[in-house]
C-alpha positions in Angstrom: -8.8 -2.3 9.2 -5.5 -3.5 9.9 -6.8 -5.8 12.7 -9.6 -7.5 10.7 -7.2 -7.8 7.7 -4.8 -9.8 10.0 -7.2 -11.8 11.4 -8.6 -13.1 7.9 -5.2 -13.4 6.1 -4.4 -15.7 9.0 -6.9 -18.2 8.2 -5.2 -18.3 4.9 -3.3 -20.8 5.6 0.4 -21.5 6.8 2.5 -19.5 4.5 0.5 -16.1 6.6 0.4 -17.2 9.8 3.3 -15.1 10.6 1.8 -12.1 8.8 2.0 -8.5 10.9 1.0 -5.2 9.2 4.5 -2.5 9.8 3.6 0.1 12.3 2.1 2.6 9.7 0.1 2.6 7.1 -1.8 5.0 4.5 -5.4 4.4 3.4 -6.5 5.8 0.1 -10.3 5.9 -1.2 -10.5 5.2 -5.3 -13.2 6.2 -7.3 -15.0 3.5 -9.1 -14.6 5.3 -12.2 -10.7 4.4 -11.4 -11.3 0.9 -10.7 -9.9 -0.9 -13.2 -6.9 1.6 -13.5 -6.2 0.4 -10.2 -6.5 -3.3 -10.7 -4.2 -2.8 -13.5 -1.3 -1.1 -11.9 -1.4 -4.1 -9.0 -1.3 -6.5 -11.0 1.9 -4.5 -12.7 3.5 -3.3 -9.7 6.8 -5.3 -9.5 7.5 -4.6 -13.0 6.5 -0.9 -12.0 8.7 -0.9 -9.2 11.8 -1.8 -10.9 11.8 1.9 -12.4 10.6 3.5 -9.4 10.7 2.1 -5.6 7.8 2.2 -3.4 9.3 4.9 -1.6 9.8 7.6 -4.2 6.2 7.1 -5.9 4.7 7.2 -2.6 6.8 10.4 -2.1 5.7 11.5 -5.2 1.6 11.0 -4.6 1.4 12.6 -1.7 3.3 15.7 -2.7 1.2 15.2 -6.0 -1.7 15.5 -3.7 -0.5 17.9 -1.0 -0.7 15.5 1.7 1.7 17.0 4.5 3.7 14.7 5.6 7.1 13.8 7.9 9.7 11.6 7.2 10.2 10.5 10.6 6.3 9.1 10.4 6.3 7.8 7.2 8.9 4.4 7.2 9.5 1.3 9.6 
């Protein structure tokens, strides 16, 4: 995933030719029932993010969820 997504967002011209993925990453399936929930909070997620960063709602999900995780792993 993270190689074909490179490769494409590279041909998006020259504002991503620089682009590299971090070292990690976390994929997530969504339902399709959940779609447009999702869409939603994209499109609302620098607004979101001013409340909450990136960090402590991912935090949040996985514990949410009961993903084990490690810190160490988890950030660049």
């Amino acid at each position: 995933m993270k190689t074909s997504s490179s490769k494409w967002i590279k041909t998006k011209g020259a504002p991503f030719v620089g682009f590299h993925w971090q070292a990690g990453y976390g994929a997530f399936s969504v339902s399709q029932s959940e779609a447009e929930t999702v869409v939603t909070y994209i499109k609302n997620q620098a607004r979101h993010h001013q409340k909450m960063t990136f960090q402590e709602e991912y935090r949040r999900f996985l514990e949410r969820h009961q993903v084990a995780y490690d810190e160490r792993y988890v950030w660049d």
